[in-house]
N, C-alpha and C positions, 0 to 999 in steps of 0.2 A: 469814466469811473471804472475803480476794478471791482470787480465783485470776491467774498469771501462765502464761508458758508456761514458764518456770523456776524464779519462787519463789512463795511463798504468805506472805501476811498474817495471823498468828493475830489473835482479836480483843484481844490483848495490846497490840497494835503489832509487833510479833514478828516479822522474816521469818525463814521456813524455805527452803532451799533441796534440801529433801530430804526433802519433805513426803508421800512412800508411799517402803516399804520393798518390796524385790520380795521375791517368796514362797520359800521353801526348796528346795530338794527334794533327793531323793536318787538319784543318778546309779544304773541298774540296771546299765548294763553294765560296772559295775570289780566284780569278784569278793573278797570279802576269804576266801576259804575257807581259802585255803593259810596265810593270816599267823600262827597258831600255831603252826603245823609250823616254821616260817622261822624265827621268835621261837627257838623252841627249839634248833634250831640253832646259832644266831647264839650263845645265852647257853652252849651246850655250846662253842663255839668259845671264846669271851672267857673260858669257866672254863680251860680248858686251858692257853691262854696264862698265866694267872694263875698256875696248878700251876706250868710250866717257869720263871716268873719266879721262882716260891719257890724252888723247887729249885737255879736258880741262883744267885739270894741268897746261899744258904744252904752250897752249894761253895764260892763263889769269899769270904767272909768269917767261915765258920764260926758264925754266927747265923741260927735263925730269922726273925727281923726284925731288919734289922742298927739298930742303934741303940737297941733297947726290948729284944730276950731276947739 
């Protein structure tokens, strides 16, 4: 392989222009501690609203799910 300062020559003929990947890592200082607590919230919230949507469904056109019961 020859090298460039930007691409590389596999011995295919090949160039690569992105010939090393940089290495991973994982950030220490973002905390995920709280995100289940939050999550749960969040889906006690979205159920809620869901209830009051049924509920009002269910006033204002006398069906559980207007169009199916």
């Amino acid at each position: 392989m020859s090298n460039s300062s930007y691409t590389t020559t596999e011995s295919g003929g090949r160039q690569n222009m992105f010939p090393s990947e940089t290495r991973p890592y994982i950030d220490e200082s973002v905390s995920y501690d709280g995100y289940p607590q939050n999550a749960e919230k969040v889906n006690g919230r979205w159920a809620m609203i869901g209830f009051v949507a049924l509920l009002g469904a269910y006033v204002t056109t006398g069906q559980i799910i207007p169009g199916i019961f």
